[in-house]
N, C-alpha and C positions, 0 to 999 in steps of 0.2 A: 641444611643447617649452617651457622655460620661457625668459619671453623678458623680456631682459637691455637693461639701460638703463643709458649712461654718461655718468656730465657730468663735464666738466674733461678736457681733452688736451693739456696739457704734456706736459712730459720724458717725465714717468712714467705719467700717464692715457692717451696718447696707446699706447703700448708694453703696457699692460698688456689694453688693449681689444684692442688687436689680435692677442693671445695668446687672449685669449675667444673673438674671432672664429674663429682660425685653428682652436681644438678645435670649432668647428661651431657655436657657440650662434648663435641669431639677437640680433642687437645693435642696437641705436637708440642714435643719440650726439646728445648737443647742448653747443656750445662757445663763446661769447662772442664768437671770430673761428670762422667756416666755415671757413676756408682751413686750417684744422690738422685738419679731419675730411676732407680731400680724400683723402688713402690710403686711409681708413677706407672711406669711399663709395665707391670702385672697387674696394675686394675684399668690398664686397657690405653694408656696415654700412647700415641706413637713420637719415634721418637729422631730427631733431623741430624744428623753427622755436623754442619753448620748453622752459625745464625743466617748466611746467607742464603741456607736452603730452607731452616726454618720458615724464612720471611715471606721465600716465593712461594709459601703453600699457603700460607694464614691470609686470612680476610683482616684480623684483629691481632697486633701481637704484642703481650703484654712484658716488658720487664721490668726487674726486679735486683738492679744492683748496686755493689758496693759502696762504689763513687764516683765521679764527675769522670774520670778517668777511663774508667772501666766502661760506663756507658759511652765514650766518645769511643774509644780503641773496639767495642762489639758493634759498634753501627757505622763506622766510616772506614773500617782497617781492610786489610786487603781479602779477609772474607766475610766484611761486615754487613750488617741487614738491611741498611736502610737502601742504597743502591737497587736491593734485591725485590724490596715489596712492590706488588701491584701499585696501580695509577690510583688515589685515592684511598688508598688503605688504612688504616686508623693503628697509630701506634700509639699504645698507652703506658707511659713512664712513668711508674709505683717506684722508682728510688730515690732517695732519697741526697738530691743535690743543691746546689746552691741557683735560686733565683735567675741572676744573669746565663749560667751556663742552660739553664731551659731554655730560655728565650732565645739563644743562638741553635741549640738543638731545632726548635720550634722552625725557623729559619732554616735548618737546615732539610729537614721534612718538608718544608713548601715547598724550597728548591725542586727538590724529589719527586713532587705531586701527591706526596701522601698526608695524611691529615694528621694532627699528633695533640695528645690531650699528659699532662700533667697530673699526677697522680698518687700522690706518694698516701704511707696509711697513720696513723693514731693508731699503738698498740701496740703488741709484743708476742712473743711465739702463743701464748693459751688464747688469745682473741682470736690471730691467725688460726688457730684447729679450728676454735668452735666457730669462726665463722662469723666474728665480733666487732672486725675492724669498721675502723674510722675514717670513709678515703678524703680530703683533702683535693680538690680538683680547680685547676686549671686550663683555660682552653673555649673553644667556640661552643655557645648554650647546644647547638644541634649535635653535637657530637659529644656532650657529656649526656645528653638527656637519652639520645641511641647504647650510653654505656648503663644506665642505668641498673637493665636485669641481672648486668654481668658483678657490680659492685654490693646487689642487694646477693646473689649467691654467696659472696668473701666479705663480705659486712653488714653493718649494723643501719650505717648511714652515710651518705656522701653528701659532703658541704662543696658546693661550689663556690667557688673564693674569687673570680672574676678568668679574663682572661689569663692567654699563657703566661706561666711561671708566677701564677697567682697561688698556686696547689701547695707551690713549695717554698713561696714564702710563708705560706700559713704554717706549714711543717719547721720550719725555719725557727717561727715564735715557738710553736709546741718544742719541739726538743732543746731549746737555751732555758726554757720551763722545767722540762726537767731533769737534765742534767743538772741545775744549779740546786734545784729540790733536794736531789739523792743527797748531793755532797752536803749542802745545809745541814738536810736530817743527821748524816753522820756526823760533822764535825758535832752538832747539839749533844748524841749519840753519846759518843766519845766526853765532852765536859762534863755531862753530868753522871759519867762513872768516873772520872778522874775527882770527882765532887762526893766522891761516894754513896751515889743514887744507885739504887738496885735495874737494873737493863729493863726485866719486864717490868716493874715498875712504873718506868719510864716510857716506855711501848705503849703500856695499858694506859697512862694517863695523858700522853701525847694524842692516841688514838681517839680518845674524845673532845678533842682540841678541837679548834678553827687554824691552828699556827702551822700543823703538819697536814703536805699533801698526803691525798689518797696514795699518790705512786709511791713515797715513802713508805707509806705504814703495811701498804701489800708485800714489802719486802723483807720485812719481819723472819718468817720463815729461812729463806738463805741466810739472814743475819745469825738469827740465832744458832744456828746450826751448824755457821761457816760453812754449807754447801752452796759454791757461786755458779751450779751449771747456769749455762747464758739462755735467759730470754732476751734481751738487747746485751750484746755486747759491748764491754767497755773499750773497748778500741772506737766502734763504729760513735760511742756517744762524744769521747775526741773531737774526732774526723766532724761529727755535725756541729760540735761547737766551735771549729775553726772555721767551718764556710758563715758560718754566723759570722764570725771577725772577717771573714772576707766581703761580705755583704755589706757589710757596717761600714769596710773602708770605703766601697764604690758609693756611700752614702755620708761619707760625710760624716756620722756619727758617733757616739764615743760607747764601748759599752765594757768598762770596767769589769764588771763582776763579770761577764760570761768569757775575759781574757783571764783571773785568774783562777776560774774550774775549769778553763780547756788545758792550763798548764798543770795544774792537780791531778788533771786526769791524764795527761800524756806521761807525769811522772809516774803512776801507776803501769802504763801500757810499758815504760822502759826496767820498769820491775818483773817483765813479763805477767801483768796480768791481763792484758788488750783481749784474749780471747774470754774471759770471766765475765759474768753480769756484771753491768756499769755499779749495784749495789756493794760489790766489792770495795769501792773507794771508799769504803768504812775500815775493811781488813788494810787497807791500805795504809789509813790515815795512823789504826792504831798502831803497828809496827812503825811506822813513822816513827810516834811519837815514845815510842817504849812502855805502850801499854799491854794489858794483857786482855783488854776485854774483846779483841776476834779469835 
């Protein structure tokens, strides 16, 4: 059997490994903290001391992180994995980075002799359980159509969006989508109780609209309740609206609004709420503004 290598166990690497596991593959994980591979290890994942030793065991090895950053300093640093993988081995990067830096990755896996597909997903921690995601793919047709089985166990459906760092500029459009959504919904949120419109009111008539996204109105729930545990954290929703703006520079392009929800929302993360669900920029906005309706 072809045998499967995961690095990165957050939210969503943690939840998608364990969807590989459960359709039978044999899995090796490695995680910066051990204690987030502790489920994984007792339904059977083995588990590698480095990425560099991850990488020499796995035929396939998939991760799953942070930032642009993080994936460069785990694959090229002095026990990084790309060095370490077999001649042809297929590494598939579900993080969520910016465009240009894939394609130097990409670059940098030929170099290597390993093959490397783009990957990032559509979705939030409850898709990730059930197994819901959206993968977003980048990369040569033979080698996304070979990942196929592996994307149909951790998802719903994969769009192949062209070649490399085609994956993640599609990811790129999705999350400047909805970052700007959240915050829209809330600042609307927010006027029409400073208007004195009733919340659910407002919820329930929004929800039948064409004006509010889906990802909006699902977040209903932590709004109302002020409980913001994170399915997408508001940190990481930032971080992807700035490689947006970094994108946009190496392009030439102007994109207003998604510079002023990456600043809205960094002033939230220097509020300390960067670990909170991105919906939090509602609690955000009303404290801001000396409201009381979070």
């Amino acid at each position: 059997m072809t045998q499967i290598g995961f690095l990165g166990l957050g939210i969503m690497g943690s939840r998608m490994a364990a969807n590989l596991l459960k359709a039978g593959n044999p899995i090796l994980v490695h995680n910066r903290t051990r204690s987030k591979a502790e489920a994984l290890e007792a339904s059977g994942a083995g588990w590698a001391d480095t990425p560099g030793e991850l990488a020499s065991r796995a035929d396939i090895l998939f991760t799953m992180l942070a930032t642009p950053e993080a994936v460069e300093a785990t694959a090229l640093g002095s026990q990084g994995f790309l060095p370490a993988m077999h001649k042809n081995a297929l590494w598939v990067d579900c993080s969520t980075v910016n465009p240009s830096f894939t394609r130097r990755m990409a670059d940098e896996a030929r170099q290597a002799g390993v093959r490397m597909v783009d990957a990032p997903v559509a979705g939030s921690k409850i898709p990730a359980e059930k197994a819901q995601l959206t993968f977003l793919v980048g990369g040569d047709s033979t080698d996304v159509q070979s990942l196929q089985p592996f994307f149909a166990e951790m998802g719903r459906q994969a769009i192949h969006a062209g070649g490399h760092g085609a994956g993640t500029s599609l990811k790129m459009v999705f999350n400047l989508l909805l970052g700007q959504s959240i915050a829209a919904f809330a600042e609307a949120l927010l006027l029409g109780e400073s208007l004195g419109l009733n919340r659910d009111m407002l919820f329930d008539a929004l929800s039948g609209s064409i004006v509010a996204s889906q990802a909006a109105i699902g977040k209903r729930a932590k709004i109302e309740s002020g409980a913001y545990e994170a399915d997408f954290p508001l940190q990481w929703v930032q971080k992807d609206l700035q490689l947006a703006s970094v994108s946009a520079y190496e392009q030439r392009i102007a994109l207003p609004l998604t510079n002023a929800a990456k600043e809205l929302y960094m002033e939230a993360v220097q509020r300390g709420m960067g670990e909170l669900d991105l919906s939090a920029i509602y609690a955000y906005l009303t404290q801001k503004s000396g409201s009381k309706g979070a």
